[in-house]
N, C-alpha and C positions, 0 to 999 in steps of 0.2 A: 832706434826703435824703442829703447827703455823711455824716451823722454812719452813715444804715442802711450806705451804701454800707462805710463803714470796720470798721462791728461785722459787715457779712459777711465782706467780706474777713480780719476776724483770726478770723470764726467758718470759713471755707475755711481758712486758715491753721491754727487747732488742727486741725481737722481731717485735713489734707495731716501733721501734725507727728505725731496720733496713726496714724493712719494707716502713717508713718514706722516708730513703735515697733510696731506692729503686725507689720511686715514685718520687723522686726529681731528679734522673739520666734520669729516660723514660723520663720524662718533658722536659727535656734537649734535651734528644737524639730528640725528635719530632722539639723541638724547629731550632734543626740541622739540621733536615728532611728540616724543609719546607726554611731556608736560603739556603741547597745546591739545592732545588727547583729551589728556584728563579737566584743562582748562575749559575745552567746549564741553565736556560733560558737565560739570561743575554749573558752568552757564546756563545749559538745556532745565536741570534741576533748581536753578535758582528761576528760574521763565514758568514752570510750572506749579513752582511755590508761591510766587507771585500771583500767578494768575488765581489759585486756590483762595489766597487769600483775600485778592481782587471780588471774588466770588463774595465768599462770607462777608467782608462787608458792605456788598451790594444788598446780602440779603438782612443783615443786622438795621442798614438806615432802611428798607421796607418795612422791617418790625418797629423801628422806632418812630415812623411817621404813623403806623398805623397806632402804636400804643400812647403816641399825643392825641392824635384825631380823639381816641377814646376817653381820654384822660378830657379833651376838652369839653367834650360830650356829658361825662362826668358832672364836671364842671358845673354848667348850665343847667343841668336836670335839678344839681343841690342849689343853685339858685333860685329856680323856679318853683321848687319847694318851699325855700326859704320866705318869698315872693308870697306865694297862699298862708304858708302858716301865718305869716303877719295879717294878709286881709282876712285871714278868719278869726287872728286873734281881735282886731278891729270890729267885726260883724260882734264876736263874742262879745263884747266889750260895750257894745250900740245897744243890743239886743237886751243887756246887764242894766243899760242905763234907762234906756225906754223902758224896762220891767219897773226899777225903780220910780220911775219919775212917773210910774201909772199907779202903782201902788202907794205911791206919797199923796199925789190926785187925789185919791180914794180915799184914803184913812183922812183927807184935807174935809173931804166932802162931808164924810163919816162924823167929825168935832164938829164941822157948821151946823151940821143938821141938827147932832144934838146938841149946841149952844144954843138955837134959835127952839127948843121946844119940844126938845125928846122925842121927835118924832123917827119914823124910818125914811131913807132917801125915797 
């Protein structure tokens, strides 16, 4: 009977030892639990910072196609400006030359007249 009494005792004993490892695996697995916890949270926060910021620069390239479009606008308003002031500097300039070239006429007319005999035009 000593020999059953000692194969229970080391059969309590695996047992008590599995048992052991048993309780050192759930330990674990919890320990797992609460890291993939905080790992999905983690996650959820990084998905909504994304998105946040997903946001902002959907709204940054609408600001910045609108402030080219303006910028281009811009653009071509100081050309078409630039565009007049030249043909009016050109008018000025026509206008400058025609005055002269009438007044040169005139004072031409003005010496004829009086070389040929002091008279008036």
């Amino acid at each position: 009977m000593t020999d059953e009494i000692k194969d229970l005792q080391k059969g309590i004993t695996d047992i008590l030892v599995a048992i052991g490892k048993i309780e050192t695996e759930i330990k674990q697995l919890g320990s797992m639990a609460n890291k993939l916890d905080s790992t999905e949270k983690l996650a959820i926060e990084a998905m909504q910072s994304t998105k946040a910021a997903h946001k902002r620069l959907d709204e940054l390239s609408t600001e910045i196609a609108d402030l080219t479009k303006k910028a281009e606008d811009i653009k071509k308003e100081i050309e078409r400006r630039i565009d007049d002031d030249k043909r009016q500097g050109r008018d000025d300039k026509r206008w400058i030359v025609g005055t002269v070239l009438g007044a040169g006429a005139l004072i031409w007319k003005l010496i004829e007249s009086i070389s040929k005999g002091g008279g008036a035009v």
